[in-house]
CHARMM internal coordinates of N, CA and C (Angstrom, degrees):
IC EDIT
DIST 1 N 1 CA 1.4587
DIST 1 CA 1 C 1.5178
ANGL 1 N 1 CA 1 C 108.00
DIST 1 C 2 N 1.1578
ANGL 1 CA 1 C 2 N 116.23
DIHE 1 N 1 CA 1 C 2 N 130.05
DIST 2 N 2 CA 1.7708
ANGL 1 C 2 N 2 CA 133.15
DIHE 1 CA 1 C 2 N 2 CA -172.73
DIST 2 CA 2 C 1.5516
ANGL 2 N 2 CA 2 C 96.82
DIHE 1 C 2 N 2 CA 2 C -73.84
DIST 2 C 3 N 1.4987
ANGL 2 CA 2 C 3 N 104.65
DIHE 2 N 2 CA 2 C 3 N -72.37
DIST 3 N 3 CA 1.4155
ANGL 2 C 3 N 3 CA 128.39
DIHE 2 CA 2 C 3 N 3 CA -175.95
DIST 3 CA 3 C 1.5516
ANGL 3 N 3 CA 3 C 121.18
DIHE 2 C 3 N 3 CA 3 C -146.46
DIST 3 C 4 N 1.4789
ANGL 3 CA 3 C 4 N 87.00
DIHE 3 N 3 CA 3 C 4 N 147.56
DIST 4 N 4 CA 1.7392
ANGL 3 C 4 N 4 CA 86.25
DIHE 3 CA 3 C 4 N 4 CA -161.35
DIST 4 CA 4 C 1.6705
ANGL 4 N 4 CA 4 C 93.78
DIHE 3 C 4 N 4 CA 4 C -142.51
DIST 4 C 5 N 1.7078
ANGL 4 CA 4 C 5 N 121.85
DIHE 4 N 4 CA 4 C 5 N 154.89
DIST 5 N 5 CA 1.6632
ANGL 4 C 5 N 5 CA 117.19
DIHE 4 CA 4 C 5 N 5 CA 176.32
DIST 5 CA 5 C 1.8177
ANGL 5 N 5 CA 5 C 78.44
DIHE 4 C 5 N 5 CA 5 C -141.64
DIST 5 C 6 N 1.3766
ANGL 5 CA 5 C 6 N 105.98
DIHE 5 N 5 CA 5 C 6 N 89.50
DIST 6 N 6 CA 2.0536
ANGL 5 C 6 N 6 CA 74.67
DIHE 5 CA 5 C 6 N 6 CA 139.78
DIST 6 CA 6 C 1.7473
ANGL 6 N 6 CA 6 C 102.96
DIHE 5 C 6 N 6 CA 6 C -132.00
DIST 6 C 7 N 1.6610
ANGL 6 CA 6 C 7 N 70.15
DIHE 6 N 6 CA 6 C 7 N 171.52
DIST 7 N 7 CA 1.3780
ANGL 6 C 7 N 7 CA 103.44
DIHE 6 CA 6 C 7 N 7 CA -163.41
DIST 7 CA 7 C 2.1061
ANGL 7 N 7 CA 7 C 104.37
DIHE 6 C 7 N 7 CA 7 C -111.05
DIST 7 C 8 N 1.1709
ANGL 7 CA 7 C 8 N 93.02
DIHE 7 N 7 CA 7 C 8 N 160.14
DIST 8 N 8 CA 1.4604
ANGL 7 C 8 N 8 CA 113.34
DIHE 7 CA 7 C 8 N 8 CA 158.14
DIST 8 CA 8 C 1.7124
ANGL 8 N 8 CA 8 C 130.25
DIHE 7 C 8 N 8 CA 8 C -131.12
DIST 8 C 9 N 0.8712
ANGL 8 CA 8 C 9 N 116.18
DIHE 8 N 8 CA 8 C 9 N 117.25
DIST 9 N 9 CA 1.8251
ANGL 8 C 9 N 9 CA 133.26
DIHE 8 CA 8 C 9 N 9 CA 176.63
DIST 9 CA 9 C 1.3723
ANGL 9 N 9 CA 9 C 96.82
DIHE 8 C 9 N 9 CA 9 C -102.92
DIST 9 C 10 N 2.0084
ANGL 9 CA 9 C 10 N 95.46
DIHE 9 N 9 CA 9 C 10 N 142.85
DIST 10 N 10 CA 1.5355
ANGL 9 C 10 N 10 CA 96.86
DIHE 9 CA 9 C 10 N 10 CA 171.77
DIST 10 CA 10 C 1.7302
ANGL 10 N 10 CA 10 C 91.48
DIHE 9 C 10 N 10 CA 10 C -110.24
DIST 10 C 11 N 1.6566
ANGL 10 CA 10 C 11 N 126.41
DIHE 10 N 10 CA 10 C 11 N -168.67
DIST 11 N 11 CA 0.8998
ANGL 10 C 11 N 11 CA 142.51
DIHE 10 CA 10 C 11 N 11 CA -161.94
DIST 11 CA 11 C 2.0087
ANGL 11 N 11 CA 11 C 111.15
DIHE 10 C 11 N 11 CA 11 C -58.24
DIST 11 C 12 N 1.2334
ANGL 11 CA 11 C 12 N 101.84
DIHE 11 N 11 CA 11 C 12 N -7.30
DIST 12 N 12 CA 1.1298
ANGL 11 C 12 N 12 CA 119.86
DIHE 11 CA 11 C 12 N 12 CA -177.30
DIST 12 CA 12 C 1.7962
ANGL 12 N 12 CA 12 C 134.01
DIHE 11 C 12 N 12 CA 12 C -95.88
DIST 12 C 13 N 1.5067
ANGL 12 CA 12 C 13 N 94.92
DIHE 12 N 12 CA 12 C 13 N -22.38
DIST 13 N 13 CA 1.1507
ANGL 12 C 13 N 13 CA 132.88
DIHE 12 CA 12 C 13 N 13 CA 166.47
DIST 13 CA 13 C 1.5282
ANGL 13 N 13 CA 13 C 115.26
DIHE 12 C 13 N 13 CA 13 C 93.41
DIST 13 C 14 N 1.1441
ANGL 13 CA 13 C 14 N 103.72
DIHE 13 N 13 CA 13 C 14 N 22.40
DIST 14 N 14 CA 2.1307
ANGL 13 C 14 N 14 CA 124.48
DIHE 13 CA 13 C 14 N 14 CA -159.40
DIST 14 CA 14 C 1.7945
ANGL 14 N 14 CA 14 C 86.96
DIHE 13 C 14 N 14 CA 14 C -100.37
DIST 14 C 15 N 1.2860
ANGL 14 CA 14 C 15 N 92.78
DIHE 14 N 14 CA 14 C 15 N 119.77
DIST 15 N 15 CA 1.5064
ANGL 14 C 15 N 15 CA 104.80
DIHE 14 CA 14 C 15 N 15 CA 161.97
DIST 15 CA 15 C 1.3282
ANGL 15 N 15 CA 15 C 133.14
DIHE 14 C 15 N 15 CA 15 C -70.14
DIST 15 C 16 N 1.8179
ANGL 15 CA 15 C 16 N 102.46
DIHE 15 N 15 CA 15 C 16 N 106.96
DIST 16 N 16 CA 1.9104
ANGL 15 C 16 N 16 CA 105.22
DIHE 15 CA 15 C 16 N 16 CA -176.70
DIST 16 CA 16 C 1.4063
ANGL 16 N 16 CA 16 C 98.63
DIHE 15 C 16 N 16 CA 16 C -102.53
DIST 16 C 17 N 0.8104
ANGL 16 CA 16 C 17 N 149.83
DIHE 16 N 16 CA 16 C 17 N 36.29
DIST 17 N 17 CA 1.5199
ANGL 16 C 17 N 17 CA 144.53
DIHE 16 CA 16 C 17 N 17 CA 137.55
DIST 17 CA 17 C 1.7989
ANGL 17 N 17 CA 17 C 116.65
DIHE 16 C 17 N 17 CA 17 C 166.62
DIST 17 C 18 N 1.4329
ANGL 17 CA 17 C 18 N 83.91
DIHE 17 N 17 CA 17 C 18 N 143.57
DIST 18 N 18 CA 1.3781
ANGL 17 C 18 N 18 CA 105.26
DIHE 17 CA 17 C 18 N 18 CA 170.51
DIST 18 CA 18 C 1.4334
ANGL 18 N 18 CA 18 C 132.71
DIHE 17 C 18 N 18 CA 18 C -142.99
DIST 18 C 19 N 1.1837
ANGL 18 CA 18 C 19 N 122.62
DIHE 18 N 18 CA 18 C 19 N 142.48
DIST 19 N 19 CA 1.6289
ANGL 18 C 19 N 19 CA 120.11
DIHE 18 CA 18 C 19 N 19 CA -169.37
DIST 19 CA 19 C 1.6074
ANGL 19 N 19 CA 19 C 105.02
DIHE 18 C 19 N 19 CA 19 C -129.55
DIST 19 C 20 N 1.2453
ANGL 19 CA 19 C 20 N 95.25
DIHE 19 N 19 CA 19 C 20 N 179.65
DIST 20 N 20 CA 1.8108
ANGL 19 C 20 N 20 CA 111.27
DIHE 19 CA 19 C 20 N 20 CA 163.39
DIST 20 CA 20 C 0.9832
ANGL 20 N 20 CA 20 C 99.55
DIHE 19 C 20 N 20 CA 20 C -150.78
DIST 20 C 21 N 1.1445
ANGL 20 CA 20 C 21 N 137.75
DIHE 20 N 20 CA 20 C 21 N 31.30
DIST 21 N 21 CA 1.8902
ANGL 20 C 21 N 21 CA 137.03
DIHE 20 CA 20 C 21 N 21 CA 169.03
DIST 21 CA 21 C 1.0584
ANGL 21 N 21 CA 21 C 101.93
DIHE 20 C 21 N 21 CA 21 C -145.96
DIST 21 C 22 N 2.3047
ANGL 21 CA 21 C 22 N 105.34
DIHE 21 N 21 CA 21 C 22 N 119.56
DIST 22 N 22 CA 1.5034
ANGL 21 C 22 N 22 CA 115.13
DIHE 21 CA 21 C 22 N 22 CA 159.56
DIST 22 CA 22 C 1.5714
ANGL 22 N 22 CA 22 C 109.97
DIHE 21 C 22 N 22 CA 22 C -48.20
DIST 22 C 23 N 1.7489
ANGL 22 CA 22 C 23 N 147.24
DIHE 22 N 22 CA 22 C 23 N -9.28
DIST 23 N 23 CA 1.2782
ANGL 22 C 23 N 23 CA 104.30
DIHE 22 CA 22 C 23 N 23 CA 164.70
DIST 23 CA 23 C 1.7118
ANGL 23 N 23 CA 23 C 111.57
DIHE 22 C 23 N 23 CA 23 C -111.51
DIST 23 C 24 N 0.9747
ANGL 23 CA 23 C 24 N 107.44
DIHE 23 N 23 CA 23 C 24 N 59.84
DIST 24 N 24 CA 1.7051
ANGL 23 C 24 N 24 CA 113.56
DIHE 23 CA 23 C 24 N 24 CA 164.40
DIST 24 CA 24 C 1.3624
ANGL 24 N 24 CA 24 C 103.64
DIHE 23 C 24 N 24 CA 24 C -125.80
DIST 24 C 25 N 1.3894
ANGL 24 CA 24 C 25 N 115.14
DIHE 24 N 24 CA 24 C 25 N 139.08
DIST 25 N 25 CA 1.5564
ANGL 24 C 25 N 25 CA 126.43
DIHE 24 CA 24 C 25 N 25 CA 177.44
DIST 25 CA 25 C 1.4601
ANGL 25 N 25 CA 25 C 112.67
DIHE 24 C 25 N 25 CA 25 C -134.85
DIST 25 C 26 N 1.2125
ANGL 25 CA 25 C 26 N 124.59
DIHE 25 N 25 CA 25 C 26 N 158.55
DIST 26 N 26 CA 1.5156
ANGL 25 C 26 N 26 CA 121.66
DIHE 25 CA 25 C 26 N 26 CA -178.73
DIST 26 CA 26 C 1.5427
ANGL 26 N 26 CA 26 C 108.41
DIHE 25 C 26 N 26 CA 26 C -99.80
DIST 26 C 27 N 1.6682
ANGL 26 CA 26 C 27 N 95.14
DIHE 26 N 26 CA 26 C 27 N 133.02
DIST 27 N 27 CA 1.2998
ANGL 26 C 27 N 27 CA 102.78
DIHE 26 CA 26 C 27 N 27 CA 173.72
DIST 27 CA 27 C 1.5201
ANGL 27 N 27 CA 27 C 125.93
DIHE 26 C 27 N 27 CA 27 C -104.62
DIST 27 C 28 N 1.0040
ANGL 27 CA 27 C 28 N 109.38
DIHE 27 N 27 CA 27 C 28 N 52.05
DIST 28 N 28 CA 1.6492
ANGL 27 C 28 N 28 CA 129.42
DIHE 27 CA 27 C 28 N 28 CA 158.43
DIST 28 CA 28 C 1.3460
ANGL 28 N 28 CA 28 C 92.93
DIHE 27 C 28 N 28 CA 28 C 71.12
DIST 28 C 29 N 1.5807
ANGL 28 CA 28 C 29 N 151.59
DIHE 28 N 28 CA 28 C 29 N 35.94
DIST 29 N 29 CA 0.9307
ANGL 28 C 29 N 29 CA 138.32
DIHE 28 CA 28 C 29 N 29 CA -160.24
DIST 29 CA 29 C 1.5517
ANGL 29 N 29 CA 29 C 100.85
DIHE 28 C 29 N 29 CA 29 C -154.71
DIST 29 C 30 N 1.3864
ANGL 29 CA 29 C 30 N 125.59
DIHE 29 N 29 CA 29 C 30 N 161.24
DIST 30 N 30 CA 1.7756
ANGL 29 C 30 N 30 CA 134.90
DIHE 29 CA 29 C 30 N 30 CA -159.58
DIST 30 CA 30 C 1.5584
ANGL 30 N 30 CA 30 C 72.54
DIHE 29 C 30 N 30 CA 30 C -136.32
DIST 30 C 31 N 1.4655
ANGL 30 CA 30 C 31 N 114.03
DIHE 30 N 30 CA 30 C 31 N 158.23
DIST 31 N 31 CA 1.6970
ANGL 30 C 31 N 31 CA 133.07
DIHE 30 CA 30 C 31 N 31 CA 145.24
DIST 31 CA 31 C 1.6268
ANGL 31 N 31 CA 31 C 98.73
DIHE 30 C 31 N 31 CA 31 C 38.08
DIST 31 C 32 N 0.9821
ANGL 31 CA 31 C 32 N 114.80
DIHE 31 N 31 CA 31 C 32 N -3.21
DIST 32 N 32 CA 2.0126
ANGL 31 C 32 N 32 CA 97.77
DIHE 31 CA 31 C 32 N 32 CA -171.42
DIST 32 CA 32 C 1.7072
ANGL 32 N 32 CA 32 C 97.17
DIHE 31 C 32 N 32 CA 32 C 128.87
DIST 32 C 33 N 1.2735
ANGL 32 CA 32 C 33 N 116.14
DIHE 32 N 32 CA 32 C 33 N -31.05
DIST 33 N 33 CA 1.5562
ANGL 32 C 33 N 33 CA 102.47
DIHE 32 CA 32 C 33 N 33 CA -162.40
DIST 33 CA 33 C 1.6936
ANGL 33 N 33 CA 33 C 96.98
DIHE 32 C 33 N 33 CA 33 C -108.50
DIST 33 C 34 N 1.4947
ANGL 33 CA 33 C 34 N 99.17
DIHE 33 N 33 CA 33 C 34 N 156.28
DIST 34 N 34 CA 1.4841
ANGL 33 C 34 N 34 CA 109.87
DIHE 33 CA 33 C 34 N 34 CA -155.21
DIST 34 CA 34 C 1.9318
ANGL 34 N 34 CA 34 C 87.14
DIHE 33 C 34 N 34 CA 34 C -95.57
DIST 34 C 35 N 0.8940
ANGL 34 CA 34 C 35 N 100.83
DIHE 34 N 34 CA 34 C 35 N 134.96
DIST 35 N 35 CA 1.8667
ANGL 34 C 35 N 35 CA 129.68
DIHE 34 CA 34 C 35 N 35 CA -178.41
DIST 35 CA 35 C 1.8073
ANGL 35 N 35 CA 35 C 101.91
DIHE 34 C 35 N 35 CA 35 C -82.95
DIST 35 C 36 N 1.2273
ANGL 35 CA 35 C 36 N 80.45
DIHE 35 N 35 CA 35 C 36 N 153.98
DIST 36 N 36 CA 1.5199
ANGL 35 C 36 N 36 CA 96.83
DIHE 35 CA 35 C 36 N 36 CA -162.94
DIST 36 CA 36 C 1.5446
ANGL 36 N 36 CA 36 C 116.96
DIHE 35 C 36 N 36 CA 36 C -85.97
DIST 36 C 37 N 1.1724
ANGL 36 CA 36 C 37 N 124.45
DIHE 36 N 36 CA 36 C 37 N 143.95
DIST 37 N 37 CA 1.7599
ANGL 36 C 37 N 37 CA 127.45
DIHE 36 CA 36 C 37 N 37 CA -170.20
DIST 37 CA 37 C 1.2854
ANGL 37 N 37 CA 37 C 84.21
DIHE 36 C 37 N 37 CA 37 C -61.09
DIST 37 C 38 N 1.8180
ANGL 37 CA 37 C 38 N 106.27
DIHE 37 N 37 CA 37 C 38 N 121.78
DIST 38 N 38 CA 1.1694
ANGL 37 C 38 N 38 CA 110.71
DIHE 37 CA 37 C 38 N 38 CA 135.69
DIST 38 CA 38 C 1.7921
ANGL 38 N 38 CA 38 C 100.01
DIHE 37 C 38 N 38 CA 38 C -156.92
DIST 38 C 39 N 1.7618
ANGL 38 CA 38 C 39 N 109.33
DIHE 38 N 38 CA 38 C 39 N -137.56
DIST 39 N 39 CA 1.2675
ANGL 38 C 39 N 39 CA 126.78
DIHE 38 CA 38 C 39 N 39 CA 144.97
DIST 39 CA 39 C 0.7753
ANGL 39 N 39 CA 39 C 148.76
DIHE 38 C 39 N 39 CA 39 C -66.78
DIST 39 C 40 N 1.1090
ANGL 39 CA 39 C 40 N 155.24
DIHE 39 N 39 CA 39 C 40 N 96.18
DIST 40 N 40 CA 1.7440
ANGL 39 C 40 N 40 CA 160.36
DIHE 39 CA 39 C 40 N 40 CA -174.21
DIST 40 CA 40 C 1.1732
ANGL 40 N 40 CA 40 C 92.82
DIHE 39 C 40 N 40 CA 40 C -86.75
DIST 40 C 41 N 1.9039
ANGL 40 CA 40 C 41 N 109.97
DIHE 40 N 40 CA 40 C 41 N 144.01
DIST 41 N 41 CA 1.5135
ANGL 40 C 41 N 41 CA 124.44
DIHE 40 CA 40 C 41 N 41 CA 156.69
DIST 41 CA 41 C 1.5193
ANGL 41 N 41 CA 41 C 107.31
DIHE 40 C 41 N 41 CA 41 C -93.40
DIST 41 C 42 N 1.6538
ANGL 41 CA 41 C 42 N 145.70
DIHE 41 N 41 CA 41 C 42 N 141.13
DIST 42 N 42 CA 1.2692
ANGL 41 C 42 N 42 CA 132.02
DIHE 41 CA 41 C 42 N 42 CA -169.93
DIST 42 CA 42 C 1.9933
ANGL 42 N 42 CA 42 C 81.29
DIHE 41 C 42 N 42 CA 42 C -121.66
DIST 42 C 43 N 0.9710
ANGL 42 CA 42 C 43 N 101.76
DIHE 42 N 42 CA 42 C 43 N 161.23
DIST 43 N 43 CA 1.9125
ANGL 42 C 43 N 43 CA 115.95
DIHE 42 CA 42 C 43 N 43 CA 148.59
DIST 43 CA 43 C 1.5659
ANGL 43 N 43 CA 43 C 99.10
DIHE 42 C 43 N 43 CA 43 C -162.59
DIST 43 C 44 N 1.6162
ANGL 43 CA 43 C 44 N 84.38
DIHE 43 N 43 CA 43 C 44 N 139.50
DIST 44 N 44 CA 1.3707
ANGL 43 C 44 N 44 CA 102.80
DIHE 43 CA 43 C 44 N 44 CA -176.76
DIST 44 CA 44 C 1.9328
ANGL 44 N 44 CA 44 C 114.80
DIHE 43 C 44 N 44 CA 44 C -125.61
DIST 44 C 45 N 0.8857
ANGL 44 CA 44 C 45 N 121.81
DIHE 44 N 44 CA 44 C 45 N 105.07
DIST 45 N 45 CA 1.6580
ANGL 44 C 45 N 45 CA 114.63
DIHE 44 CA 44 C 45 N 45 CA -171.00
DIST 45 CA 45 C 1.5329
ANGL 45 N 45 CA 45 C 84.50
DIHE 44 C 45 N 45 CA 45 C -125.98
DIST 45 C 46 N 1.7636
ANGL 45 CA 45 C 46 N 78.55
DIHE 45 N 45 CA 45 C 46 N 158.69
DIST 46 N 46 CA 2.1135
ANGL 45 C 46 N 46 CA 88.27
DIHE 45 CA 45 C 46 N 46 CA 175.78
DIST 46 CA 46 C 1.8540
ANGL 46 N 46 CA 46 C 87.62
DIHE 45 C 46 N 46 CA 46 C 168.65
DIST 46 C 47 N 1.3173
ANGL 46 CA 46 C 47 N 111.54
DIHE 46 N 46 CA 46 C 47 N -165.04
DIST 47 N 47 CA 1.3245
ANGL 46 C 47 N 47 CA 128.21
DIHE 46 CA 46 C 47 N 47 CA -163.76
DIST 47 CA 47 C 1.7179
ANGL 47 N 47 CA 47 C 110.34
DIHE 46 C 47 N 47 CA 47 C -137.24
DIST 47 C 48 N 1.4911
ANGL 47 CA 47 C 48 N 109.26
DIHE 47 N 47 CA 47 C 48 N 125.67
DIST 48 N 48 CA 1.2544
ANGL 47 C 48 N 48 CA 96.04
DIHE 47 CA 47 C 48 N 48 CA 170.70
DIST 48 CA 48 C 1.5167
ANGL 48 N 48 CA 48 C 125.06
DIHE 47 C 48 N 48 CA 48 C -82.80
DIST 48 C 49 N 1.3493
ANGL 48 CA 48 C 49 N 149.46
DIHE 48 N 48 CA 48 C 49 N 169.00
DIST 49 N 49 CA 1.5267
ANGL 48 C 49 N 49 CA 136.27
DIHE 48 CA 48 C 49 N 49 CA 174.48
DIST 49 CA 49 C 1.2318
ANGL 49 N 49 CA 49 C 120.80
DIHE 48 C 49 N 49 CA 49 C -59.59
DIST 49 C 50 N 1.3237
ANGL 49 CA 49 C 50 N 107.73
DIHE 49 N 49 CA 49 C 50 N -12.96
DIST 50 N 50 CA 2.1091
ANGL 49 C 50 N 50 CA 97.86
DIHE 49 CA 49 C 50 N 50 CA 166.59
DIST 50 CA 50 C 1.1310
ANGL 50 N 50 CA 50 C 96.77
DIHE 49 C 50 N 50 CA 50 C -116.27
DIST 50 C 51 N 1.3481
ANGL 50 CA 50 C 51 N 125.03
DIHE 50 N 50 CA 50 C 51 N 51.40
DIST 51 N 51 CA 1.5961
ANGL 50 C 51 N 51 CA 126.34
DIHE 50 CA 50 C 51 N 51 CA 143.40
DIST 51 CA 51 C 1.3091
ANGL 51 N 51 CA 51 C 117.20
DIHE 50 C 51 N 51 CA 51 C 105.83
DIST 51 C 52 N 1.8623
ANGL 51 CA 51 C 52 N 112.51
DIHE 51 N 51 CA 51 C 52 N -46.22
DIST 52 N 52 CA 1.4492
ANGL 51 C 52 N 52 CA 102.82
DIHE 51 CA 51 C 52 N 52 CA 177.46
DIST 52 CA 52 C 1.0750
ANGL 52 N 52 CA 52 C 147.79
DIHE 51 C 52 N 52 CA 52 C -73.62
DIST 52 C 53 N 1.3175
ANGL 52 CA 52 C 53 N 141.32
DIHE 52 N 52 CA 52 C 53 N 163.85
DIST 53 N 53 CA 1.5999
ANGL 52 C 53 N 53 CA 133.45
DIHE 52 CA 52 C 53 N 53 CA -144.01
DIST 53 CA 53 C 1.2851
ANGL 53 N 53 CA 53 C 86.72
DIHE 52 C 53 N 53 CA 53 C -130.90
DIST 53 C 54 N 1.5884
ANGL 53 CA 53 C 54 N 110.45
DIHE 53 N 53 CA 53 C 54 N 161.59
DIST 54 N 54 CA 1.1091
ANGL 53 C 54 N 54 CA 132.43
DIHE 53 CA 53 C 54 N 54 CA 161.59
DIST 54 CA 54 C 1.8642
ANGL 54 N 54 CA 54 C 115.34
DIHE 53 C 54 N 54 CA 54 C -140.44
DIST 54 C 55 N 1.0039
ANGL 54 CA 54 C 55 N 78.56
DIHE 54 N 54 CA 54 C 55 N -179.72
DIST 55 N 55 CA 1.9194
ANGL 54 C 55 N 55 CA 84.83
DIHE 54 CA 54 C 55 N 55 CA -165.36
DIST 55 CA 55 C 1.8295
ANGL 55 N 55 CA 55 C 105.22
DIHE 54 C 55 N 55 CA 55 C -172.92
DIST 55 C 56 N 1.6825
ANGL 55 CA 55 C 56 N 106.27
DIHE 55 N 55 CA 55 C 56 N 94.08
DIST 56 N 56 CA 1.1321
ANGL 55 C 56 N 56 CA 126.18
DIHE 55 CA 55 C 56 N 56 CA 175.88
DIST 56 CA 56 C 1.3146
ANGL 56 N 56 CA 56 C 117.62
DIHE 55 C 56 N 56 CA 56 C -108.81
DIST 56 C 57 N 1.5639
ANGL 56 CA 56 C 57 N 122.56
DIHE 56 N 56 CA 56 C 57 N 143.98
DIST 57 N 57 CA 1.0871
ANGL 56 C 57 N 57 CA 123.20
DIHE 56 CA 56 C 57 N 57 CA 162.53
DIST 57 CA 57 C 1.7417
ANGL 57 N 57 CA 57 C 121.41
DIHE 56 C 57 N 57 CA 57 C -133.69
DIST 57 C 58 N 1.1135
ANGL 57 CA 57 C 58 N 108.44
DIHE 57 N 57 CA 57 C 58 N 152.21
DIST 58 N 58 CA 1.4803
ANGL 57 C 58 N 58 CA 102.08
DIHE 57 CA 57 C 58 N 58 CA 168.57
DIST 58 CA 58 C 1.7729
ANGL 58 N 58 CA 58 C 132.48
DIHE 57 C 58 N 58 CA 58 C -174.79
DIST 58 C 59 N 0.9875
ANGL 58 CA 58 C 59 N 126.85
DIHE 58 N 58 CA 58 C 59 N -140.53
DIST 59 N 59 CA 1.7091
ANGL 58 C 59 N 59 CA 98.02
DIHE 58 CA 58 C 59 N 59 CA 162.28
DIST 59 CA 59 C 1.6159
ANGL 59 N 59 CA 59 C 106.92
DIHE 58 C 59 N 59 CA 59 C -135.98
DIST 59 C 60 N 1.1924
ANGL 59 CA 59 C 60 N 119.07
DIHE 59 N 59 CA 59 C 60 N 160.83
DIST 60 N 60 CA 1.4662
ANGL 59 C 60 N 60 CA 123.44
DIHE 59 CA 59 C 60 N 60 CA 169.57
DIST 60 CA 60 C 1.5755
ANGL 60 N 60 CA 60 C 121.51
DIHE 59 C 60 N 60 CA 60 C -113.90
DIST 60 C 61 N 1.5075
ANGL 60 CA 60 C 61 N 123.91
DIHE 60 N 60 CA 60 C 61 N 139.87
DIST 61 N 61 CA 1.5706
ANGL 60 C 61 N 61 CA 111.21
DIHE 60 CA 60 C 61 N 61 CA -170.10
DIST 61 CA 61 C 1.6239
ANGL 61 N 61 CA 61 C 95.89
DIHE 60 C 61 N 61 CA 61 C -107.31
DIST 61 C 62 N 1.7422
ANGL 61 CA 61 C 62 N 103.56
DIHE 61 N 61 CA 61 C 62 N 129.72
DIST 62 N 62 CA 1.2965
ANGL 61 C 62 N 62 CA 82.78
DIHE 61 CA 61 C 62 N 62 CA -170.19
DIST 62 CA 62 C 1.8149
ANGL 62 N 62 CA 62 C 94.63
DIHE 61 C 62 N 62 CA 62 C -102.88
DIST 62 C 63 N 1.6510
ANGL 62 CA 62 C 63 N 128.02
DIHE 62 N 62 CA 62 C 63 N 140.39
DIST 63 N 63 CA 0.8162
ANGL 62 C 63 N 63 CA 133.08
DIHE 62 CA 62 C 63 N 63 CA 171.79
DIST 63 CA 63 C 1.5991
ANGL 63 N 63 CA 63 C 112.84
DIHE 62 C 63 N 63 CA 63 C -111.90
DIST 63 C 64 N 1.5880
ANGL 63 CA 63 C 64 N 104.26
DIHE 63 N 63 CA 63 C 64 N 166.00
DIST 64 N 64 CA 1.8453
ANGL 63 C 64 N 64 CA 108.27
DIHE 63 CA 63 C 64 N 64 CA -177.91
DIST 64 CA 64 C 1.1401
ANGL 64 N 64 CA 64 C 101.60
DIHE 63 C 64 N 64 CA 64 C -163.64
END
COOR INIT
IC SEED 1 N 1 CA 1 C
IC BUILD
């Protein structure tokens, strides 16, 4: 992967995380405080190194 942006939205549509690096992951948490079990919306777009793009979306359940 060349370049990559995804993001996470909770039910509200307020962005709790976003990266551009396969090694960062979200740890269920906003500002410091840990977010509440539910649904997450994810989208992920970016470019592979021989050019082609992709553009995924979907949701994540976050459990604890």
């Amino acid at each position: 992967v060349k370049e990559m942006d995804f993001r996470i939205f909770n039910r509200w549509g307020e962005l709790v995380f976003q990266s551009n690096s396969l090694d960062d992951g979200w740890d269920g948490t906003l500002r410091g405080a840990d977010q509440e079990v539910e649904v997450y919306v994810y989208t992920l777009t970016g470019e592979f190194d021989d050019g082609d793009k992709f553009d995924l979306q979907g949701n994540i359940s976050l459990l604890r």
